[in-house]
SEMIKE-665732 format. One record per atom (N, C-alpha, C): x negated, y negated, z; residue in one letter. Coordinates in steps of 0.02 Angstrom, whole numbers, padded with zeros to 5 digits, always signed. Layout:
% residues N
XYZA ...
% end
This chain:
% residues 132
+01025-00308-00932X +00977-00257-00914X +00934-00242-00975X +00867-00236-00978X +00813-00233-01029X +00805-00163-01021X +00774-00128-01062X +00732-00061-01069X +00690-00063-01123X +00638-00013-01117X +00596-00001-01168X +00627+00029-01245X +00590+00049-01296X +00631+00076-01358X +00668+00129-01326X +00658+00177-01276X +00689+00215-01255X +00709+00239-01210X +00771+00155-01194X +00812+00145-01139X +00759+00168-01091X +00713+00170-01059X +00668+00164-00984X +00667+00121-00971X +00708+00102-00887X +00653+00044-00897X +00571+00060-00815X +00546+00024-00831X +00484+00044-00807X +00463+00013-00738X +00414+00023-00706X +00380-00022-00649X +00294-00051-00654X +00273-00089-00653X +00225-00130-00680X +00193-00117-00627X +00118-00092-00595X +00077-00072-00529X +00020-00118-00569X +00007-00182-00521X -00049-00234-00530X -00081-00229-00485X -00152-00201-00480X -00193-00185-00433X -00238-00182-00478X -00310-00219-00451X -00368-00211-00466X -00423-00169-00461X -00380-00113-00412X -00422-00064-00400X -00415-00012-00428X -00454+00038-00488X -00424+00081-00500X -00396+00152-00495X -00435+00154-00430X -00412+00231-00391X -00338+00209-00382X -00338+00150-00330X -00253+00146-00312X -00191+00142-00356X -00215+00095-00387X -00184+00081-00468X -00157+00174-00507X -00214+00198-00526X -00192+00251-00560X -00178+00319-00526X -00180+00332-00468X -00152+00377-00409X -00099+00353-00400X -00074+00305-00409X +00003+00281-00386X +00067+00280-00458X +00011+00281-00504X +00042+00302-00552X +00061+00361-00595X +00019+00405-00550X +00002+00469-00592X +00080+00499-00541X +00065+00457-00453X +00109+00506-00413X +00183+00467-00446X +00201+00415-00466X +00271+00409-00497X +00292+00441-00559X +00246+00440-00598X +00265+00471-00673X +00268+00542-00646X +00237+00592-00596X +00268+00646-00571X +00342+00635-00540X +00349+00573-00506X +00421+00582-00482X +00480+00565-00550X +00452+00542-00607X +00498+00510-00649X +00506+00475-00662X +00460+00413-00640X +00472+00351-00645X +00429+00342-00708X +00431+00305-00738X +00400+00281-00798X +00342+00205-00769X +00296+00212-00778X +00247+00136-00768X +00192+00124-00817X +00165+00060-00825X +00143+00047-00844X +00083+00006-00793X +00040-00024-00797X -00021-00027-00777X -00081-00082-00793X -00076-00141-00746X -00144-00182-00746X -00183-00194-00694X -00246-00200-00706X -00284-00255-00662X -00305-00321-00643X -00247-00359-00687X -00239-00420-00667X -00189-00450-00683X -00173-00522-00658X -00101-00561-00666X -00096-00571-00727X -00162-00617-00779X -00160-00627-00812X -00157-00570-00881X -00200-00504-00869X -00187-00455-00907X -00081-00445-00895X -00071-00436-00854X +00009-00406-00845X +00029-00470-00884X +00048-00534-00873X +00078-00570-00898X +00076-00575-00993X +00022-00560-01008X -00007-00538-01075X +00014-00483-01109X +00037-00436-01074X +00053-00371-01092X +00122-00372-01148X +00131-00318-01207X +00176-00313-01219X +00220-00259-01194X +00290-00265-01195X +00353-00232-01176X +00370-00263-01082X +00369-00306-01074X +00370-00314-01005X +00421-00338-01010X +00471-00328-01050X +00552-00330-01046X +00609-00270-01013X +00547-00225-01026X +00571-00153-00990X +00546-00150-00930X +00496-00218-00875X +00501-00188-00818X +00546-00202-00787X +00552-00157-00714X +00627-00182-00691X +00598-00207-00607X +00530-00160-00595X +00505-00168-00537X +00440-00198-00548X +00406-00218-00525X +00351-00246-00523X +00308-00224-00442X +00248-00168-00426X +00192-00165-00375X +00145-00236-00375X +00139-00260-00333X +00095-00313-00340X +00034-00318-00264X -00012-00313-00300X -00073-00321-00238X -00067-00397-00241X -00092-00418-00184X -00127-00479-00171X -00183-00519-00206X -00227-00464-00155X -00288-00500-00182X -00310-00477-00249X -00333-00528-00289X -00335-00494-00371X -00397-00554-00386X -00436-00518-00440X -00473-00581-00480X -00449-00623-00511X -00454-00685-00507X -00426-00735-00543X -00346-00748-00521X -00299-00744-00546X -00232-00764-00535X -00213-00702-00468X -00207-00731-00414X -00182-00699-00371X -00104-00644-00364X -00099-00610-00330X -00047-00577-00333X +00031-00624-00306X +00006-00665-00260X +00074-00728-00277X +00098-00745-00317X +00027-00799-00359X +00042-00825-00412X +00062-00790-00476X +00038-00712-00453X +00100-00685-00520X +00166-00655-00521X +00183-00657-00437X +00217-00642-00416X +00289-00724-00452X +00254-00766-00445X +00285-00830-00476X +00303-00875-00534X +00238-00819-00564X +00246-00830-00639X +00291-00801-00671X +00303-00719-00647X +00315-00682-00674X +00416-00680-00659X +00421-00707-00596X +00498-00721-00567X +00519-00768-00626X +00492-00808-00643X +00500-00873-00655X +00517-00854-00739X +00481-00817-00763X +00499-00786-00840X +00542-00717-00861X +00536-00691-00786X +00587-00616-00784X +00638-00645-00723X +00671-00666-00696X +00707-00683-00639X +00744-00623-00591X +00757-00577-00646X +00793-00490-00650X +00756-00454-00617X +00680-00463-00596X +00636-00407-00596X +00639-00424-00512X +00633-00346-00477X +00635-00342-00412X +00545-00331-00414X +00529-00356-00345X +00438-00338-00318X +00457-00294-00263X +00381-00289-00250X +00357-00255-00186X +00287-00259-00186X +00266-00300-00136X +00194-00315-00124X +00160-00253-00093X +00091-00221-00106X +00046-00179-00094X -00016-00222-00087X -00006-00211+00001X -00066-00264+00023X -00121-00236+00071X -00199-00261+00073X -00215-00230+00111X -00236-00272+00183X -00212-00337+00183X -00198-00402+00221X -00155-00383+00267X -00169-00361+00334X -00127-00365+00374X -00102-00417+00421X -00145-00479+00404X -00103-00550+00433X -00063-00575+00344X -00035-00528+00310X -00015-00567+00256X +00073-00589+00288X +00086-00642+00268X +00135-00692+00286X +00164-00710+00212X +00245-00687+00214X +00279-00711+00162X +00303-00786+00140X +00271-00833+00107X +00292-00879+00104X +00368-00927+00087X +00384-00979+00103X +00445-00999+00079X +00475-00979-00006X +00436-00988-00060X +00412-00978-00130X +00460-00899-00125X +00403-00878-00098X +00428-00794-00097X +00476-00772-00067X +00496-00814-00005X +00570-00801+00035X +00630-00788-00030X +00627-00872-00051X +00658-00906-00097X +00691-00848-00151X +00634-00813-00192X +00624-00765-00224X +00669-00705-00197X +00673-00693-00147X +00726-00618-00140X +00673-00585-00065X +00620-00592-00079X +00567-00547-00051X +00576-00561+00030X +00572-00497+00054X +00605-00507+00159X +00514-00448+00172X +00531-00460+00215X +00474-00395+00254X +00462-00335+00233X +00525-00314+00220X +00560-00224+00196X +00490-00215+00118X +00489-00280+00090X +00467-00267+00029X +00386-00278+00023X +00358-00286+00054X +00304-00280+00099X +00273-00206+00105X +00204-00173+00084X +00198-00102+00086X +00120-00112+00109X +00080-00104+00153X +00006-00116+00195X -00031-00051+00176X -00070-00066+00138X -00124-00010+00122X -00167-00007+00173X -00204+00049+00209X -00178+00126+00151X -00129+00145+00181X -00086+00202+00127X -00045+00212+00125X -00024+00294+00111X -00028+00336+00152X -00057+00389+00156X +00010+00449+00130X +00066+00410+00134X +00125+00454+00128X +00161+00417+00055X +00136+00448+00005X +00158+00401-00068X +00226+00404-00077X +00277+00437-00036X +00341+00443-00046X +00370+00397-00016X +00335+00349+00010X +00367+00258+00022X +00371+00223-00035X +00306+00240-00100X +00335+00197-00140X +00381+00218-00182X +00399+00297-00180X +00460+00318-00244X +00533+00290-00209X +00540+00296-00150X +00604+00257-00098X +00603+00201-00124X +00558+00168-00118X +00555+00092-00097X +00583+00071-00172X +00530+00103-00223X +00550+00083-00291X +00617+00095-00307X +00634+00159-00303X +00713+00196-00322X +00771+00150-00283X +00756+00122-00232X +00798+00055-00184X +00803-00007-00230X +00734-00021-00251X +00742-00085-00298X +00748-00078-00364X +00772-00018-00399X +00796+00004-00476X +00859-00008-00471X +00903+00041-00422X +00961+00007-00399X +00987-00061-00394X +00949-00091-00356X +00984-00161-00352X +00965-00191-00408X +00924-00157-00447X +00903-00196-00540X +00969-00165-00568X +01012-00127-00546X +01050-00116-00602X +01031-00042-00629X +01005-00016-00624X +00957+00039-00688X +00969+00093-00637X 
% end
């Protein structure tokens, strides 16, 4: 189990948008959660301390490196780290890749999203099964 210098460990919200992005962060760091914050795959993958995330928010659609493909990059270099897709694709379809990965329906969240206390559940569900 990883944490930050001070034992946190955190949840990573990759969204390109930044109302959603930083409303979703402002409403976790009120619940306690600790996050950190990009607008892209390639910014997150770049980032330092991403040893302390434990969860990972991931949109879809993103500029440049898609929310899959960092969804695959990022498995692939953290293996530990639980997701949860924030999509606004309502024909989005989980692929084999992502089956593979852990990821079922449950982890799946369809914007908008009007009741933000799905993502402190959803997250606090997958901290748990991180261990933390």
């Amino acid at each position: 189990m990883t944490a930050d210098a001070r034992g946190e460990r955190r949840v990573l919200l990759l969204d390109d948008e930044p109302t959603i992005r930083e409303s979703l962060g402002e409403y976790l760091e009120d619940c306690g959660i600790s996050t950190v914050q990009a607008e892209s795959g390639e910014e997150a993958l770049a980032m330092d301390g991403l040893d302390a995330v434990a969860v990972a928010v991931v949109d879809i659609r993103l500029g440049g490196m898609d929310g899959l493909a960092f969804i695959k990059a990022f498995h692939a270099r953290r293996p530990g780290v639980r997701f949860l897709i924030h999509t606004g694709s309502t024909d989005f379809q989980l692929d084999p890749e992502l089956r593979a990965i852990g990821l079922t329906e449950r982890e799946v969240i369809f914007k908008p999203v009007l009741d933000m206390s799905v993502f402190e559940r959803a997250i606090r569900r997958k901290l748990a099964e991180a261990g933390s």
